[in-house]
N, C-alpha and C positions, 0 to 999 in steps of 0.2 A: 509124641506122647504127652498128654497132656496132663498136667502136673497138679495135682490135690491139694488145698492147703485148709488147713483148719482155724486159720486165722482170722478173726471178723473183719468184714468191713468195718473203717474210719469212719465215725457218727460225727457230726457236727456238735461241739457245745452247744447243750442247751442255753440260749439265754435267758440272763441272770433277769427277776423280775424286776421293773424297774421302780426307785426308789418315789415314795409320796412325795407331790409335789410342795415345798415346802414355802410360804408365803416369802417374797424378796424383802429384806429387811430394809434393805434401803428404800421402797417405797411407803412415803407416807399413807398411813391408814385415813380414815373418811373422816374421823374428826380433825388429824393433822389438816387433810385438805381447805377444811371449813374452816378451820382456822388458819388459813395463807390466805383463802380467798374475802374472809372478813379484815384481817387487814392487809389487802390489797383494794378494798372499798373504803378502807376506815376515814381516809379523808372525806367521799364524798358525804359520808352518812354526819361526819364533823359540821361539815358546812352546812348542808340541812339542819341539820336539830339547830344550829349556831341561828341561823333566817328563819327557822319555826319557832324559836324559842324567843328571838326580838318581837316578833308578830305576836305571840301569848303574851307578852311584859309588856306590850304596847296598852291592848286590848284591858291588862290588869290595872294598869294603874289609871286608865282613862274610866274602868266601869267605878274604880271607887272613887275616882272625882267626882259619879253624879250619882253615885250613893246606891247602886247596884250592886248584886253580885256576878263578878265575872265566868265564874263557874255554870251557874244554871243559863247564861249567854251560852254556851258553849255547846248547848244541849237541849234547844231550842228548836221550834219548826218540825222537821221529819225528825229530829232526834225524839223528840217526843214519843212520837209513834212507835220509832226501834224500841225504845224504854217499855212504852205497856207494852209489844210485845215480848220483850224479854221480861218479863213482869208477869205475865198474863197469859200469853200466846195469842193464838192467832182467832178474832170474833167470828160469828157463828154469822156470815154475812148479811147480818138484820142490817145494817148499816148503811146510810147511802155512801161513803164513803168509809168501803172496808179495808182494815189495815193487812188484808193477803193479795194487795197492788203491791205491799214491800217484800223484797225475797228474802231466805231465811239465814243466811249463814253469819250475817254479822248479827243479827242479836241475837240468835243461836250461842257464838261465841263470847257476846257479852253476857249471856245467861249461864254460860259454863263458865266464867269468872268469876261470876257474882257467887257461886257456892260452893267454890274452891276456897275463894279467900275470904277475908274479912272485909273488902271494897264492899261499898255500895252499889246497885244497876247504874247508879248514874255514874261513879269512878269510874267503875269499871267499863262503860261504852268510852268514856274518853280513854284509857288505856289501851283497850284492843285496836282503836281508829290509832291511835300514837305510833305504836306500834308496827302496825300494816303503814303506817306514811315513811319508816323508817327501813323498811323490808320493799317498798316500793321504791325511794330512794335506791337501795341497794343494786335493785332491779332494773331501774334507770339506769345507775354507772355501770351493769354488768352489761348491756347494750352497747352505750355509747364506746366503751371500752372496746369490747369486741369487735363492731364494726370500725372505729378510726384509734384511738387511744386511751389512755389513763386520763389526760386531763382534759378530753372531752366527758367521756364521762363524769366526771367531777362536776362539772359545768352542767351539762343536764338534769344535774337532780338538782344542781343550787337554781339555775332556774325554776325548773317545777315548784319547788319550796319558794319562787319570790314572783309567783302569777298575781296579779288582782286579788284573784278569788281566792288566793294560799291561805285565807284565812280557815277556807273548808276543811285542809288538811288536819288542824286540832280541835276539829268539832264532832261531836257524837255519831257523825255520817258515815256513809259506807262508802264514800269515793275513796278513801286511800286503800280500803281493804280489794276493793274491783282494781282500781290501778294497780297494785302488788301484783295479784292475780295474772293480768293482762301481763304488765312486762315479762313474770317470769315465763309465762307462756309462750309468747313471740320469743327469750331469750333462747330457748328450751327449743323451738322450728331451728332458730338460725344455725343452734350446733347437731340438729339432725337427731333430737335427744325424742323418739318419738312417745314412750309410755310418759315421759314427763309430761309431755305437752299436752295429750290427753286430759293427765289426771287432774292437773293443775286448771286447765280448761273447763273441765267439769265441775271444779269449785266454782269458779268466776262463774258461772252459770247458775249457781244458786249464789251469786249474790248481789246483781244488778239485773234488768234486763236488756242492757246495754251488751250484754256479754251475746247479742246478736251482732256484733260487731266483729265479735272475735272467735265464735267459731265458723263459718264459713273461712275464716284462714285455717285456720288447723285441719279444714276438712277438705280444702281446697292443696292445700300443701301436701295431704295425705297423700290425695288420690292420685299427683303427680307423679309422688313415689312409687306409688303402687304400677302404673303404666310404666312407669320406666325399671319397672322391677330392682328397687331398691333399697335395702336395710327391713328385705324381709316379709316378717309377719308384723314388726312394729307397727308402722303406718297405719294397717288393719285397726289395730289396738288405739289409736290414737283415735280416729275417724270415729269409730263407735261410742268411745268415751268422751268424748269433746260434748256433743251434745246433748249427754246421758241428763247432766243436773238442771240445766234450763228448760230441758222436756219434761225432765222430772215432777219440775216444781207444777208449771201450767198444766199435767195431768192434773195432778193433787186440787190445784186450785178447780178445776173444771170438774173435777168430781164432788169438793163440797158444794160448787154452785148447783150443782143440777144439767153444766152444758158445759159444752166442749168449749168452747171460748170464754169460759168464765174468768178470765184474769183480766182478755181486750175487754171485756164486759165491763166491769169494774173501772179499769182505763178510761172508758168513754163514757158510761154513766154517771160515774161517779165521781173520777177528777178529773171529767172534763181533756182528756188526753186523747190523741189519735194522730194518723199521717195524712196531710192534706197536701205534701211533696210541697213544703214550704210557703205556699199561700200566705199562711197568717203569718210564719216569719217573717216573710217578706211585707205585708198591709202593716205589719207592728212597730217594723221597724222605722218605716217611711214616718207612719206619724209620729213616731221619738223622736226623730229628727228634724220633725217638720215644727217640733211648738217646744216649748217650755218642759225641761223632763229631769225628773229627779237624777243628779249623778249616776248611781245602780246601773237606773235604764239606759243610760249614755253606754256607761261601760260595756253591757254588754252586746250593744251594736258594736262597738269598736271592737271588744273581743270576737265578736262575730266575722268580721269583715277580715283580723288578724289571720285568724284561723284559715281563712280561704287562702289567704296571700302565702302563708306557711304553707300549706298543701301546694300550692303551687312549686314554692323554692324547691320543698321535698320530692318532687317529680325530677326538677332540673338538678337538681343533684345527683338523681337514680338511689334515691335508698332502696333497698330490697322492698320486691314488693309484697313481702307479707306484712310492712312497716305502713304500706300505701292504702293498700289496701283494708289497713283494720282504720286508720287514720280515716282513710276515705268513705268508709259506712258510719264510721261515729258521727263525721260531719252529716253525713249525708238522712240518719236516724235523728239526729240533733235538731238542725235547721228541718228537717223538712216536716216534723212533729205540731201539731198545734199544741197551744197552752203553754203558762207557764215561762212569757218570754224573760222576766226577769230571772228566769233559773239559766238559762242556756248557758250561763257562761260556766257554771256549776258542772252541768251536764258534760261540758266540754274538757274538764280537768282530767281524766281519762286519757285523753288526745294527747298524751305525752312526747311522742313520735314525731308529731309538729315541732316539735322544741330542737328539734335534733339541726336543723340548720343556723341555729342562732350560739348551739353550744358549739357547734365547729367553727361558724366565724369568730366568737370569743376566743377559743382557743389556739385561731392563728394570730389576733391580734396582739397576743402577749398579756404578762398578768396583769402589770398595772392598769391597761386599759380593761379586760374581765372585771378586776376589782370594784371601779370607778364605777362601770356599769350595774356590777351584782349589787354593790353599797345603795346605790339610788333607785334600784328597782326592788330592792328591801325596804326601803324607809318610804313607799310611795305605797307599798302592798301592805305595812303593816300599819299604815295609815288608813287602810280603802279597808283593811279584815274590820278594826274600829268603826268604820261609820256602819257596814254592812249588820256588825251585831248589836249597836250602841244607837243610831241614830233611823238608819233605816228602819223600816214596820215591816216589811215581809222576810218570806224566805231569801238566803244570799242564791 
């Protein structure tokens, strides 16, 4: 007989809903962060300003011995050009040499300086370049760091700051704001940081066009992620944005000219620039070295020649090759360009990544020998910025 109960079935506790997630206090928030990671760079950004700041006192006290001002040296050449256009904007290309050959984002930002503050265009282009040499710097040790240690990094940005041509770094130019650029970019592949590397890509791209050096890596590293299906939709995001501002710009310029190529137009009509896959580098160089040739032009064969010999070490080392690869289109865009052989070595400040075997041998050889080195290769550079702005007639 089967027995009737009125008794309910046993329900399971509902569970409880569960509580908001509450941020870990023990970790550091985004400014804590940026504040470990700036001084965990503080040395090398020390040493830089320390070798940028002997090269500007060098430069100072040599223009008032021959009754110059050191200042408007400093802002000389294509500075000039940055100046009217942050002054002016961009001419209405009547010009046979028009100033929309220079991209926009550094005297963009010296034009949002100059109406922030009380600077002048002319302070204020040296500020922003200061500035970006000192965030490039950073950018450098965040590299060097990453890939081997702390006091490689250190070493790599005190070299960059004590090149030849480290005079350009406190000059009204846009090399140190494109180098900033570049490193953080490449910094930003190696830890797989994909919307950075985009974004940051995309700037560089409006602000040289060298910055065809550097996205083909970002684009090329995408799409390896993308094949191997990994980290997503990023990489997507990277790929498209990398080349958003350097298309950007050559639209723009190709619509005020009237033609799709209106920026090479300009290049080749106008300053005389183009790719002849190093022809003239190669015919300009033989005769620098074949006759009587002002210092400058000396230098920059020998810069020329270094750079190759660096490219090489940088292979037999095995740096990653998104390090090779941007290294190896800079040379490759650089040298194989006609025009303008006295600038290459200029052109080449960028090619930071080359340096990266000289900071690792420094850094096994111990400090006082680094020291020994970085002292003489500062007093030899802040020697060569002075003739470059003081005695030499053209651009550095």
């Amino acid at each position: 007989m089967d027995v009737v109960t009125t008794e309910e079935p046993s329900r399971p506790t509902p569970a409880q809903p569960a509580a908001p997630a509450t941020p870990d206090p023990r970790r550091p928030g985004p400014g804590q962060r940026l504040w470990a990671a700036a001084r965990h760079a503080l040395p090398a950004l020390v040493v830089y300003g320390v070798i940028r700041l002997v090269g500007l006192l060098t430069v100072y006290v040599w223009a008032r011995n021959v009754g110059t001002s050191p200042s408007d040296r400093l802002t000389r050449y294509d500075g000039n050009w940055y100046l009217a256009i942050a002054q002016h904007g961009y001419d209405g290309y009547e010009k046979t040499q028009s100033n929309m050959a220079f991209f926009p984002l550094y005297p963009g930002l010296t034009a949002g300086l100059d109406r922030i503050s009380p600077l002048s265009t002319h302070d204020a282009a040296l500020i922003v370049a200061w500035l970006a040499g000192l965030a490039a710097a950073w950018g450098l040790f965040a590299i060097g760091a990453h890939l081997h240690d702390r006091r490689t990094g250190v070493l790599l940005a005190a070299l960059w700051a004590a090149v030849p041509h480290g005079v350009v770094e406190s000059m009204g130019y846009s090399e140190t704001l494109f180098t900033a650029l570049a490193a953080w970019t490449l910094y930003a592949l190696l830890r797989r940081h994909w919307v950075t590397a985009g974004v940051v890509c995309l700037f560089a791209g409006l602000t040289r066009p060298t910055a065809s050096s550097l996205i083909p890596v970002v684009g090329l590293a995408a799409l390896i992620a993308v094949v191997r299906r990994r980290d997503g939709w990023r990489p997507w995001v990277a790929m498209v944005l990398a080349p958003a501002g350097w298309l950007g710009y050559l639209a723009w310029v190709g619509t005020r000219t009237g033609r799709p190529d209106g920026w090479f137009h300009i290049q080749s009509a106008g300053w005389g620039t183009s790719f002849d896959f190093g022809d003239y580098t190669l015919h300009r160089g033989q005769a620098v070295l074949a006759q009587s040739s002002p210092p400058q032009m000396l230098m920059v064969s020998v810069v020329g020649l270094l750079a190759v010999m660096f490219f090489v070490l940088s292979v037999l080392d095995r740096q990653p090759w998104q390090l090779l690869l941007y290294s190896g289109l800079l040379l490759v865009t650089t040298l194989g360009s006609a025009g303008y052989y006295h600038s290459k070595a200029r052109f080449l400040l960028p090619a930071f990544a080359l340096l990266l075997p000289a900071a690792v041998g420094l850094a096994r050889a111990g400090r006082a020998r680094a020291v020994t080195v970085l002292v003489a290769l500062t007093a030899f550079s802040s020697y060569f910025g002075g003739y470059l702005l003081l005695i030499w007639k053209g651009s550095p």
